[in-house]
Structure formats: C-alpha cells, structure tokens
Biotite code that builds the C-alpha atoms (Angstrom):
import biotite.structure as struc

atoms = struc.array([
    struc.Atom([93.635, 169.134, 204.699], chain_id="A", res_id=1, res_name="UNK", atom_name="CA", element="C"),
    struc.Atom([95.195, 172.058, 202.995], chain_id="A", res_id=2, res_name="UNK", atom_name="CA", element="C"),
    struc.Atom([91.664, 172.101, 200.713], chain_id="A", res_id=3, res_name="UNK", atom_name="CA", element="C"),
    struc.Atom([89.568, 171.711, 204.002], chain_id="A", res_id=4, res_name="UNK", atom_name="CA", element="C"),
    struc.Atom([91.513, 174.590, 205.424], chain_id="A", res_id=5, res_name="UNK", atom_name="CA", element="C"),
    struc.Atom([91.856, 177.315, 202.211], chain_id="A", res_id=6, res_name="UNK", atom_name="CA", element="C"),
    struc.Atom([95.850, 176.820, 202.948], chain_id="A", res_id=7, res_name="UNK", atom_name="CA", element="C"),
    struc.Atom([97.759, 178.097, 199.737], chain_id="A", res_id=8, res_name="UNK", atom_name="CA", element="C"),
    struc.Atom([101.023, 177.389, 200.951], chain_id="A", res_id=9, res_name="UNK", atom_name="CA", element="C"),
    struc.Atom([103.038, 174.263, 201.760], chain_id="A", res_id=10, res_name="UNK", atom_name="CA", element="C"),
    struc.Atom([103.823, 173.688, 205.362], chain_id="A", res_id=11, res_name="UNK", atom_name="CA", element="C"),
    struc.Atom([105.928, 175.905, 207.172], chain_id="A", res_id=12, res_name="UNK", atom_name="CA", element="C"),
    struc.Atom([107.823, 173.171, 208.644], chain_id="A", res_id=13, res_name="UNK", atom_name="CA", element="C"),
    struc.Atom([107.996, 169.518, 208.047], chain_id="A", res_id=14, res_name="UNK", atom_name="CA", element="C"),
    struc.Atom([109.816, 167.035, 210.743], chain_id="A", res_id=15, res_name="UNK", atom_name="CA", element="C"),
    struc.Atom([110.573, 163.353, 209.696], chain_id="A", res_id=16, res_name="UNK", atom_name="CA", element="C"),
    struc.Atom([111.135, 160.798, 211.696], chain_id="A", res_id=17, res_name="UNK", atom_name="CA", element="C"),
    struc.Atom([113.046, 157.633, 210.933], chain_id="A", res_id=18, res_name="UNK", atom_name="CA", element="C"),
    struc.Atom([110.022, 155.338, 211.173], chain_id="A", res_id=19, res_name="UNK", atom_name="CA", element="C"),
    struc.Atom([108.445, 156.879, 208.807], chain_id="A", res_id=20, res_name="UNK", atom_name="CA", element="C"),
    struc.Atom([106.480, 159.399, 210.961], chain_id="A", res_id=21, res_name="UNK", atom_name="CA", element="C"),
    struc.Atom([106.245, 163.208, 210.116], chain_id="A", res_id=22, res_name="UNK", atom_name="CA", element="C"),
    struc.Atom([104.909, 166.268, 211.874], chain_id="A", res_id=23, res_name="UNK", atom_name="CA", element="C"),
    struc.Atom([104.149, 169.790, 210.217], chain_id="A", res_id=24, res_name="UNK", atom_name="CA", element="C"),
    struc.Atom([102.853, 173.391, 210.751], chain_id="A", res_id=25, res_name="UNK", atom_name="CA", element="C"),
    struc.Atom([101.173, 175.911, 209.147], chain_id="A", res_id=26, res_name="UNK", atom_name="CA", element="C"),
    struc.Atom([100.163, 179.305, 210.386], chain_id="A", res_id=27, res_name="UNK", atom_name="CA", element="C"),
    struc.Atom([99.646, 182.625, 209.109], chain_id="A", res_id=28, res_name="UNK", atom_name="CA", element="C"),
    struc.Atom([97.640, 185.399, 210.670], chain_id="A", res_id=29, res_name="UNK", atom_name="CA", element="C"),
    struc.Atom([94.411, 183.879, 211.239], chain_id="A", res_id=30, res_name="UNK", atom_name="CA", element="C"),
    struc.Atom([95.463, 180.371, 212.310], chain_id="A", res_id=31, res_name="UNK", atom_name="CA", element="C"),
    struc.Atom([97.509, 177.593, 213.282], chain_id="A", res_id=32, res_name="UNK", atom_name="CA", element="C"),
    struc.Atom([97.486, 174.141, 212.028], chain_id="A", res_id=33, res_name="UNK", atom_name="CA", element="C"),
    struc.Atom([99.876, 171.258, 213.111], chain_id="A", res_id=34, res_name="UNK", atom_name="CA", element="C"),
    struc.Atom([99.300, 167.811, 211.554], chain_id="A", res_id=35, res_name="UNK", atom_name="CA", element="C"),
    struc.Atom([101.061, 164.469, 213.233], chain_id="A", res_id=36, res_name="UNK", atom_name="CA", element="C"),
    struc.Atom([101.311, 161.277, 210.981], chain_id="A", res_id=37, res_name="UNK", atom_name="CA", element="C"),
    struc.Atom([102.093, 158.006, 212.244], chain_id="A", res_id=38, res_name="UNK", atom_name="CA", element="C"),
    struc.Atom([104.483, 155.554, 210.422], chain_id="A", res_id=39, res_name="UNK", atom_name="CA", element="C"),
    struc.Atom([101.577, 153.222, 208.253], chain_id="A", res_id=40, res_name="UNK", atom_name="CA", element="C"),
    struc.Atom([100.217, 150.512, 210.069], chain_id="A", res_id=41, res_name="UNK", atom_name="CA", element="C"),
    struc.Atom([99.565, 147.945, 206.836], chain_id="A", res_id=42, res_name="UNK", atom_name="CA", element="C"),
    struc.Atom([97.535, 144.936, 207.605], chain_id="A", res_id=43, res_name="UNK", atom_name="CA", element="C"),
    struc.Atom([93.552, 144.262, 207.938], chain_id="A", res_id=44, res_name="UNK", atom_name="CA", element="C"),
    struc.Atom([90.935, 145.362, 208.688], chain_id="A", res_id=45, res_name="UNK", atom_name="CA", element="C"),
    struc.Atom([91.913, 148.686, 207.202], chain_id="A", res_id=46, res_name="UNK", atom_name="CA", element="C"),
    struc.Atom([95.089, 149.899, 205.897], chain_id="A", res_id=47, res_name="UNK", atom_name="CA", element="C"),
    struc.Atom([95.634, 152.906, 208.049], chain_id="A", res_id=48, res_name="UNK", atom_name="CA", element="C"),
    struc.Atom([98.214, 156.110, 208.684], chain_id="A", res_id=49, res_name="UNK", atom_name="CA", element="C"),
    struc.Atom([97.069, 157.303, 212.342], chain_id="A", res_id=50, res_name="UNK", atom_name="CA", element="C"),
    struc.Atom([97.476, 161.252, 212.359], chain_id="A", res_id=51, res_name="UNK", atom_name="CA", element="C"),
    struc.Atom([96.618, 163.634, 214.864], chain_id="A", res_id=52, res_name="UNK", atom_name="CA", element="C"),
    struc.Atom([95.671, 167.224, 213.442], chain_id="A", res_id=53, res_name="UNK", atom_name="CA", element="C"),
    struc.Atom([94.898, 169.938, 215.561], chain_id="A", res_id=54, res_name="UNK", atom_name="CA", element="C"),
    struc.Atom([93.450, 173.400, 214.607], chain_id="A", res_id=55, res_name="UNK", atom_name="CA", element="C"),
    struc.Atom([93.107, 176.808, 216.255], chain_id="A", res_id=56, res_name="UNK", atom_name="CA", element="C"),
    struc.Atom([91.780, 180.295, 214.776], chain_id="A", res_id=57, res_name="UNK", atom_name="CA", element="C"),
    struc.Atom([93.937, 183.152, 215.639], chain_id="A", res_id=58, res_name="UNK", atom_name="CA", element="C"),
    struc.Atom([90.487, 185.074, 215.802], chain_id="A", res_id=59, res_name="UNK", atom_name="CA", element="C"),
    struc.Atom([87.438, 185.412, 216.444], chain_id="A", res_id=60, res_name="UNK", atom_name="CA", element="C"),
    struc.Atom([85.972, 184.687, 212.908], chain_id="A", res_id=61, res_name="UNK", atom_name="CA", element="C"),
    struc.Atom([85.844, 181.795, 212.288], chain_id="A", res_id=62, res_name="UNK", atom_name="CA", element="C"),
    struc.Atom([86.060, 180.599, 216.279], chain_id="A", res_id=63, res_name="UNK", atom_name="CA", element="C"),
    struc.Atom([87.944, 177.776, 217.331], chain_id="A", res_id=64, res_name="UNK", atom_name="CA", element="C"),
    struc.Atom([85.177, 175.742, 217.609], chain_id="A", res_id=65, res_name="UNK", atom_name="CA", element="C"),
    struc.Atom([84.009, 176.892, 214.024], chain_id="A", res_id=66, res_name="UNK", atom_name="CA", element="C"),
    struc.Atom([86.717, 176.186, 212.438], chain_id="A", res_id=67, res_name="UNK", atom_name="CA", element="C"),
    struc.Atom([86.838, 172.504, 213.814], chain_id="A", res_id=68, res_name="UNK", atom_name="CA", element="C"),
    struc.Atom([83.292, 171.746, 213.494], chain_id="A", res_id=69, res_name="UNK", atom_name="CA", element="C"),
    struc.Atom([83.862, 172.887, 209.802], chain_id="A", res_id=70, res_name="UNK", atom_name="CA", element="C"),
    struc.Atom([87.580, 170.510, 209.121], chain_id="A", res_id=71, res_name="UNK", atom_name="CA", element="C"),
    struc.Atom([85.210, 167.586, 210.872], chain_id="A", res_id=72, res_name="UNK", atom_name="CA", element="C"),
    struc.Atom([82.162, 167.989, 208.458], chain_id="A", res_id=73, res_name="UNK", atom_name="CA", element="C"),
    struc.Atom([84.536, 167.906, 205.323], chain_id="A", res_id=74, res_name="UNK", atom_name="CA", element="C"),
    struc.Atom([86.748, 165.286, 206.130], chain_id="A", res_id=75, res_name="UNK", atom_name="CA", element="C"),
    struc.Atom([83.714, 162.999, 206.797], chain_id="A", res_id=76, res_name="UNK", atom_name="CA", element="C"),
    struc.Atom([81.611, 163.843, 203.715], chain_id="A", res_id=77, res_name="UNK", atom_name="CA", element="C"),
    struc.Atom([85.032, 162.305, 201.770], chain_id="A", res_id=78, res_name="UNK", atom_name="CA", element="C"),
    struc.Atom([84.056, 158.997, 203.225], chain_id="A", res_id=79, res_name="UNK", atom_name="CA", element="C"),
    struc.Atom([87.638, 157.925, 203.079], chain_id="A", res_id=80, res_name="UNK", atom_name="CA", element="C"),
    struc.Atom([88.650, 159.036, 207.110], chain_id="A", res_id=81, res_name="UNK", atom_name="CA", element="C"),
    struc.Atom([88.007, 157.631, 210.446], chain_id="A", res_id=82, res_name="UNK", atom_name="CA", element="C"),
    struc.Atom([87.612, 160.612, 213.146], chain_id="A", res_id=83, res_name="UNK", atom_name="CA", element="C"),
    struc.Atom([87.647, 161.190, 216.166], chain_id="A", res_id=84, res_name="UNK", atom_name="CA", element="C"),
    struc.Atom([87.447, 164.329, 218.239], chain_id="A", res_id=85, res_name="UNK", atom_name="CA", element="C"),
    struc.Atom([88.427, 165.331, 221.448], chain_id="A", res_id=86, res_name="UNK", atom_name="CA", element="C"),
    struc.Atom([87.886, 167.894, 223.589], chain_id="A", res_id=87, res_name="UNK", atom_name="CA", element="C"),
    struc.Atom([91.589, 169.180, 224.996], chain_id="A", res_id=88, res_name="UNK", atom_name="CA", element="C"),
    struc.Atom([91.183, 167.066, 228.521], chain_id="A", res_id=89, res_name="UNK", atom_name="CA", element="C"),
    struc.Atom([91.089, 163.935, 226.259], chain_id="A", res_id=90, res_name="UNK", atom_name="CA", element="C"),
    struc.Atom([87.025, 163.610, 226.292], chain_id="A", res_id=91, res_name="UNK", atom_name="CA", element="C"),
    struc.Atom([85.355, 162.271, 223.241], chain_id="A", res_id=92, res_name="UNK", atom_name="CA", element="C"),
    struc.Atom([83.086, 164.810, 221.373], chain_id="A", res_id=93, res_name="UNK", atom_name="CA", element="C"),
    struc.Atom([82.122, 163.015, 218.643], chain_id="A", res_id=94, res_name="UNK", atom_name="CA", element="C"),
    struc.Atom([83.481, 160.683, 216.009], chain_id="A", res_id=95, res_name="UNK", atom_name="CA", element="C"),
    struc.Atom([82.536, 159.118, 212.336], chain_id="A", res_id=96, res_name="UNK", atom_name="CA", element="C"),
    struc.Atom([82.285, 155.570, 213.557], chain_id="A", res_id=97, res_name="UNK", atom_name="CA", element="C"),
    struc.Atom([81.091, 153.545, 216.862], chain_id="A", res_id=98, res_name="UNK", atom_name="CA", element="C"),
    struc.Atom([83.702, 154.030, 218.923], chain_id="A", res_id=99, res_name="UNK", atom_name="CA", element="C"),
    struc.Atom([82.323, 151.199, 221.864], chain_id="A", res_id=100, res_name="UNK", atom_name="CA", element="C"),
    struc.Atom([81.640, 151.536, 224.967], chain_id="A", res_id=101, res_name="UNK", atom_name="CA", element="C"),
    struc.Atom([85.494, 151.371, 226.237], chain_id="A", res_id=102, res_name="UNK", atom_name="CA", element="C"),
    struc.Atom([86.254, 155.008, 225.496], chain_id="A", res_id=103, res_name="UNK", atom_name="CA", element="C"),
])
C-alpha cells in the first residue's frame, strides 16, 4: 500500500490488538490513509488477512475518487488481492471477483 500510495514514511500510528488485529494511519498534507487488518483467518479455500483500507485526498488533485480508482487498479494488477469497494452507505461499486448475487 505504501508503494500504491507514494507514502515515504512509516505509519503515523499503529494500534494492536490482542488477536492479532492492527489498525494504522498515515496522513500528511495531501491525504489520509487508515488501514484495518483482521487477525488471519488460516484454512481453505484461501489463506486470507481481511483488511479494510480507506483513502481520502486532502485536495482537489488527485480527487477522492481519483485517488481510489487509482489504489483499486494497482492492487488488482498484483493479482495477489481480493477487493471490494464500497461506496460510504455500504453499496458495492465494484470488486475483483464475482461477488454473487447476495450482496
């Protein structure tokens, strides 16, 4: 994420739970970052770490939306991440995978 994003820095602050779960924060001028990580959930199909990330430009280049649309693209050309997004009422926008009828 900190590639995706052109962070140079380390988070500004880290939180860790005792399951294993974390939260952190970056932010500078332009924007604000904050990352949520889920304890891992081992086991098939997929070893997986659930995370929620959420990102908002402090200006108006690049937009919110920009800057989003542009953390989606390069996260999925890594072929390694399952994503979702959602618009902030919970909606799905769009996401890597079939996500089923049953959103």
């Amino acid at each position: 994420m900190e590639a995706a994003l052109s962070l140079t820095s380390g988070a500004d602050r880290v939180i860790t739970g005792p399951t294993g779960d974390s939260a952190c924060w970056y932010e500078n001028d332009e924007l604000l970052v904050s990352v949520k990580v889920g304890g891992p959930e081992g086991g098939p199909p997929l070893d997986k770490v659930p995370a929620f990330l959420m990102a908002r430009s402090r200006s108006q280049e690049p937009a919110t939306w920009e800057l989003s649309a542009g953390l989606y693209r390069d996260l999925c050309s890594l072929d390694t991440y399952l994503v979702i997004v959602e618009s902030r009422d919970g909606d799905l926008v769009t996401a890597n995978f079939d996500v089923g009828d049953d959103w």
